[in-house]
Biotite code that builds the C-alpha atoms (Angstrom):
import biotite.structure as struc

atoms = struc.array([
    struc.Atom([4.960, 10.340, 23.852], chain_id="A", res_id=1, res_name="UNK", atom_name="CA", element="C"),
    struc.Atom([8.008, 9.213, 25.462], chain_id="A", res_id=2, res_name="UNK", atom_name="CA", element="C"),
    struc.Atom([11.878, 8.612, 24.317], chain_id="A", res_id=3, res_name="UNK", atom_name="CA", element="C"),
    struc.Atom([10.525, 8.258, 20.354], chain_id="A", res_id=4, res_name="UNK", atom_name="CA", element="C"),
    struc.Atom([7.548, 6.318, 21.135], chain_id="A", res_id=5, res_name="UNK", atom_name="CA", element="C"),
    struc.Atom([3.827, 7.204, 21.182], chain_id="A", res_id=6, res_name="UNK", atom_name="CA", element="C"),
    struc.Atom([0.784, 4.777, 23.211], chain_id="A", res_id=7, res_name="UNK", atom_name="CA", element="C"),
    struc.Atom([-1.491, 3.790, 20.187], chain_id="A", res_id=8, res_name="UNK", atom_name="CA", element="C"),
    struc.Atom([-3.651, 1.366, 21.831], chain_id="A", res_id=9, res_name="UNK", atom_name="CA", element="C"),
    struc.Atom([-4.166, -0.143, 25.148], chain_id="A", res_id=10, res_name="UNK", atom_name="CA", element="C"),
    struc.Atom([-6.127, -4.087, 25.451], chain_id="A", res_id=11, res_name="UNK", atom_name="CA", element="C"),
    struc.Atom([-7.636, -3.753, 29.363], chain_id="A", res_id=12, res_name="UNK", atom_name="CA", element="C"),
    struc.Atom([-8.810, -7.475, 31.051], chain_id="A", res_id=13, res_name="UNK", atom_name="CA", element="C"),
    struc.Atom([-11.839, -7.004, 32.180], chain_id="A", res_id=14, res_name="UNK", atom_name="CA", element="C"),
    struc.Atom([-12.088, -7.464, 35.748], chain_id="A", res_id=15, res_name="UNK", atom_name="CA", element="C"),
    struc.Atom([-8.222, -7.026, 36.226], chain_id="A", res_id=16, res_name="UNK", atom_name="CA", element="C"),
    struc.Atom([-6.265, -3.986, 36.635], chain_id="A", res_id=17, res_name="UNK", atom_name="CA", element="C"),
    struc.Atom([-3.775, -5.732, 34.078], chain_id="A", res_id=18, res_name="UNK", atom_name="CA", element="C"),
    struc.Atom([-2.997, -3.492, 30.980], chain_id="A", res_id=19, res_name="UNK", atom_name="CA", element="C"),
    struc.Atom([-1.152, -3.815, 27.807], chain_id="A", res_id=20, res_name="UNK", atom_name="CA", element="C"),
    struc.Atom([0.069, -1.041, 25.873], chain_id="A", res_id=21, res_name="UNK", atom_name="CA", element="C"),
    struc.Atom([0.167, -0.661, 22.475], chain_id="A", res_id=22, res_name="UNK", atom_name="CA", element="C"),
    struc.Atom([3.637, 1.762, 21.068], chain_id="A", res_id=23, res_name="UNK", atom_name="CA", element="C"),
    struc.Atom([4.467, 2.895, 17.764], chain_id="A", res_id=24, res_name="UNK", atom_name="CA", element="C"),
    struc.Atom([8.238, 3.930, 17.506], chain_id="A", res_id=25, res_name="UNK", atom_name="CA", element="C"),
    struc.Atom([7.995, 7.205, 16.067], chain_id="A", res_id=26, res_name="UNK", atom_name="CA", element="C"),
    struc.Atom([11.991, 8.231, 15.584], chain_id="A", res_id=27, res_name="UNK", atom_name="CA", element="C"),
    struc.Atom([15.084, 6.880, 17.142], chain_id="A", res_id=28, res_name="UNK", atom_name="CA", element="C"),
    struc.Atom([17.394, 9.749, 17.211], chain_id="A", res_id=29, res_name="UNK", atom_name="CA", element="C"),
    struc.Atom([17.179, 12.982, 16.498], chain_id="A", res_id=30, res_name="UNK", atom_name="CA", element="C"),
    struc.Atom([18.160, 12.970, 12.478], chain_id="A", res_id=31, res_name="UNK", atom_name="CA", element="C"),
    struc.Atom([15.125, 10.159, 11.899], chain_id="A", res_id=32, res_name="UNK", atom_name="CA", element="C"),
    struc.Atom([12.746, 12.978, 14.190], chain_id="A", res_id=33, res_name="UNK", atom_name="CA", element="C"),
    struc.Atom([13.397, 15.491, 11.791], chain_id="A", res_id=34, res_name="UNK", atom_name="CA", element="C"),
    struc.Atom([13.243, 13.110, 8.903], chain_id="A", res_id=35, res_name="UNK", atom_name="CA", element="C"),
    struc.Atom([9.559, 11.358, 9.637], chain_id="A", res_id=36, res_name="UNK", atom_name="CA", element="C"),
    struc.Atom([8.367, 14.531, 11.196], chain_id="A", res_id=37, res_name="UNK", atom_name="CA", element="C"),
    struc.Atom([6.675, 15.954, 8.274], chain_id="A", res_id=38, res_name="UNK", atom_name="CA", element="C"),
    struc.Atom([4.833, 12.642, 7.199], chain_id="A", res_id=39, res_name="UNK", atom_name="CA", element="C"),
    struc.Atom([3.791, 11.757, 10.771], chain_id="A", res_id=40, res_name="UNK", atom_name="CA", element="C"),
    struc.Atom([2.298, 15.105, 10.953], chain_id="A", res_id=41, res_name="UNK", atom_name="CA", element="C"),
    struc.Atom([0.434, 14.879, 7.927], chain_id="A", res_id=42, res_name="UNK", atom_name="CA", element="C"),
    struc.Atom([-1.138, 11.138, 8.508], chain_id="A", res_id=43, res_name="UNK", atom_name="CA", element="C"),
    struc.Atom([-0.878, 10.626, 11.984], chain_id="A", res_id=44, res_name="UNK", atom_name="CA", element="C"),
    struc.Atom([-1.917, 7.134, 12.649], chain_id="A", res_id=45, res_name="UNK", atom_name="CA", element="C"),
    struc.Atom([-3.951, 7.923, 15.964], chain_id="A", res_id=46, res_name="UNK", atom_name="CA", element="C"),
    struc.Atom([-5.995, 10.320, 14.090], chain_id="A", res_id=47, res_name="UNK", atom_name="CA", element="C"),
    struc.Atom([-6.032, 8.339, 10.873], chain_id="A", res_id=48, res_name="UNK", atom_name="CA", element="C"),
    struc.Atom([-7.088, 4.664, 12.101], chain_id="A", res_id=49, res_name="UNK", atom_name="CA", element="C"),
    struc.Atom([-10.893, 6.312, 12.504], chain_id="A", res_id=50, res_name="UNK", atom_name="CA", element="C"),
    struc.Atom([-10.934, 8.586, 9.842], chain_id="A", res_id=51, res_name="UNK", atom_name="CA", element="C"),
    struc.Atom([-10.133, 5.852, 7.267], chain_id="A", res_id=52, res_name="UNK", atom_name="CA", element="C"),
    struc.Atom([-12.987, 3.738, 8.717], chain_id="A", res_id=53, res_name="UNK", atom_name="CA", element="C"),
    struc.Atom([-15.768, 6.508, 8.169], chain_id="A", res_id=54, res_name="UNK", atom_name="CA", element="C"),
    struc.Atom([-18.456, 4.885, 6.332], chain_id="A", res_id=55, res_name="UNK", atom_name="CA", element="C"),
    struc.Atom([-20.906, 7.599, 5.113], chain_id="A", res_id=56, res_name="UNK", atom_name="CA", element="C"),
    struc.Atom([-24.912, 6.603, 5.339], chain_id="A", res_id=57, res_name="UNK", atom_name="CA", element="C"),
    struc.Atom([-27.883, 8.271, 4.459], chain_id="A", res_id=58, res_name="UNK", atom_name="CA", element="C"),
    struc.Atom([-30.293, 8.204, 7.680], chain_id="A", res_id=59, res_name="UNK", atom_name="CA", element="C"),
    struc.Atom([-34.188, 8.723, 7.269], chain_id="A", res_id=60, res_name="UNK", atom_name="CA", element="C"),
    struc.Atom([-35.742, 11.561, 8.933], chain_id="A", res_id=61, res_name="UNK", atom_name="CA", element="C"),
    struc.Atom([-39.648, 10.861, 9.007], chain_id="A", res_id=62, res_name="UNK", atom_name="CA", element="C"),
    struc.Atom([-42.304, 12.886, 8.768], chain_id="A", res_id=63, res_name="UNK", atom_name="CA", element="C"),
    struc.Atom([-46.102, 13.461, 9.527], chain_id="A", res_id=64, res_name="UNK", atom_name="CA", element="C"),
    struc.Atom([-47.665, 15.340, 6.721], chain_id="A", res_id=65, res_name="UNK", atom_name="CA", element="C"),
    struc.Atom([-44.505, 15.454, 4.347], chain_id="A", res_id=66, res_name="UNK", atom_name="CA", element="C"),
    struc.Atom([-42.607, 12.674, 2.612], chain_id="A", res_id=67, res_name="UNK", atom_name="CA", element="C"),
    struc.Atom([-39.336, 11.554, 4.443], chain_id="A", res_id=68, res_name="UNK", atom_name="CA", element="C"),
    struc.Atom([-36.121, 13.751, 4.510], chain_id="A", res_id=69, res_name="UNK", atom_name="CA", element="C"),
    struc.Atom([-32.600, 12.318, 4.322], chain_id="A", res_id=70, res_name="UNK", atom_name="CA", element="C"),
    struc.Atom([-29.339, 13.037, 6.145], chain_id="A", res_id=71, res_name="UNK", atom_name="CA", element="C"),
    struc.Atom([-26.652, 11.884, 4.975], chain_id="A", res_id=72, res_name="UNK", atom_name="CA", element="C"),
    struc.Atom([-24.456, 10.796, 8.107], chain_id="A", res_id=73, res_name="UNK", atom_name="CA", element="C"),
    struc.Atom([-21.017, 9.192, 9.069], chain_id="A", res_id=74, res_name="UNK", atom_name="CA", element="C"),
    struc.Atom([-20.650, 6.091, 10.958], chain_id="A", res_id=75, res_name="UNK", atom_name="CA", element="C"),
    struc.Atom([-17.329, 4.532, 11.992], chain_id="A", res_id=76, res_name="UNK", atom_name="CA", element="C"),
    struc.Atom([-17.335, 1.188, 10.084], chain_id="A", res_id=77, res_name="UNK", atom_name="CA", element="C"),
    struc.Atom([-15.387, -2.260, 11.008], chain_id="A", res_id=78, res_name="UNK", atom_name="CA", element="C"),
    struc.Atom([-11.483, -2.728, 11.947], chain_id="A", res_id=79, res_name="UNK", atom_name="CA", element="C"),
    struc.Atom([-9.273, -4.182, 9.296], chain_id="A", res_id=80, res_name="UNK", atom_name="CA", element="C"),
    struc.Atom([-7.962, -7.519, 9.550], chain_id="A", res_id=81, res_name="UNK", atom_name="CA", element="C"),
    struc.Atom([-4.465, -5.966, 10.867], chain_id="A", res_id=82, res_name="UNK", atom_name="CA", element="C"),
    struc.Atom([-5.856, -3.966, 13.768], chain_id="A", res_id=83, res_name="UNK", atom_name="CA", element="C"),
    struc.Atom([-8.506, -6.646, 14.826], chain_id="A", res_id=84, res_name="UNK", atom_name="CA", element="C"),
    struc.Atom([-4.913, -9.313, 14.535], chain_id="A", res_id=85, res_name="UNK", atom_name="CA", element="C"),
    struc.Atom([-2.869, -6.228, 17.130], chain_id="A", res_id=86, res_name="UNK", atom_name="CA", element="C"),
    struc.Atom([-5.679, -6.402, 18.888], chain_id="A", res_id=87, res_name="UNK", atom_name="CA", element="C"),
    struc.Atom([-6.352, -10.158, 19.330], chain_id="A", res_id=88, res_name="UNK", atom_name="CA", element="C"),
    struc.Atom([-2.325, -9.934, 20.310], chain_id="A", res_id=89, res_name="UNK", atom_name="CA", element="C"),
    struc.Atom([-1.844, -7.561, 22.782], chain_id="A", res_id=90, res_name="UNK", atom_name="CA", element="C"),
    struc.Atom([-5.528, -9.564, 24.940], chain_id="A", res_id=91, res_name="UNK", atom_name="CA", element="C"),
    struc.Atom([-3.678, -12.924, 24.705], chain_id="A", res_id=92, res_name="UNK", atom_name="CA", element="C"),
    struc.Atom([-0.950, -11.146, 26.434], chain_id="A", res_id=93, res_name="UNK", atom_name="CA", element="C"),
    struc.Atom([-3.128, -10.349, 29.006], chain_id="A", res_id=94, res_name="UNK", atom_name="CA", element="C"),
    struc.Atom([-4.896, -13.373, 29.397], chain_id="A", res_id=95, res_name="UNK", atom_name="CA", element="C"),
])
């Protein structure tokens, strides 16, 4: 993080050393800091953009002489329409 902004994302092109980076502006000055502090803190969007995609899935654990066991296990599911549109962005930039 750097001057109120913090790297989100990054779209590479493959087989170039091109990059594009992807910033969220996290405060301006030092009154809006304090002010989003608390809420950026408690939801931070880096953190949040896999949790909130968790899909939770029972997996089958065979056995030989007994019947199957289950698991249940968590497995990151798609990107929303937004973040697959940012990303779309940010490689047309590149390309």
């Amino acid at each position: 993080m750097c001057g109120g902004k913090i790297m989100i994302g990054m779209a590479f092109s493959p087989g170039k050393p091109e990059a594009i980076p992807q910033e969220k502006v996290w405060y301006t000055d030092d009154i809006s800091a304090a002010n989003n502090f608390r809420k950026e803190m408690e939801h931070p969007y880096t953190l949040y953009r896999f949790y909130d995609r968790i899909v939770w899935n029972d997996s089958i654990i065979p056995a030989l002489v007994h019947p199957p066991s289950y698991a249940r296990v968590p497995e990151l599911g798609e990107v929303g329409p937004e973040e697959r549109q940012i990303a779309e962005t940010l490689m047309k930039l590149i390309s």
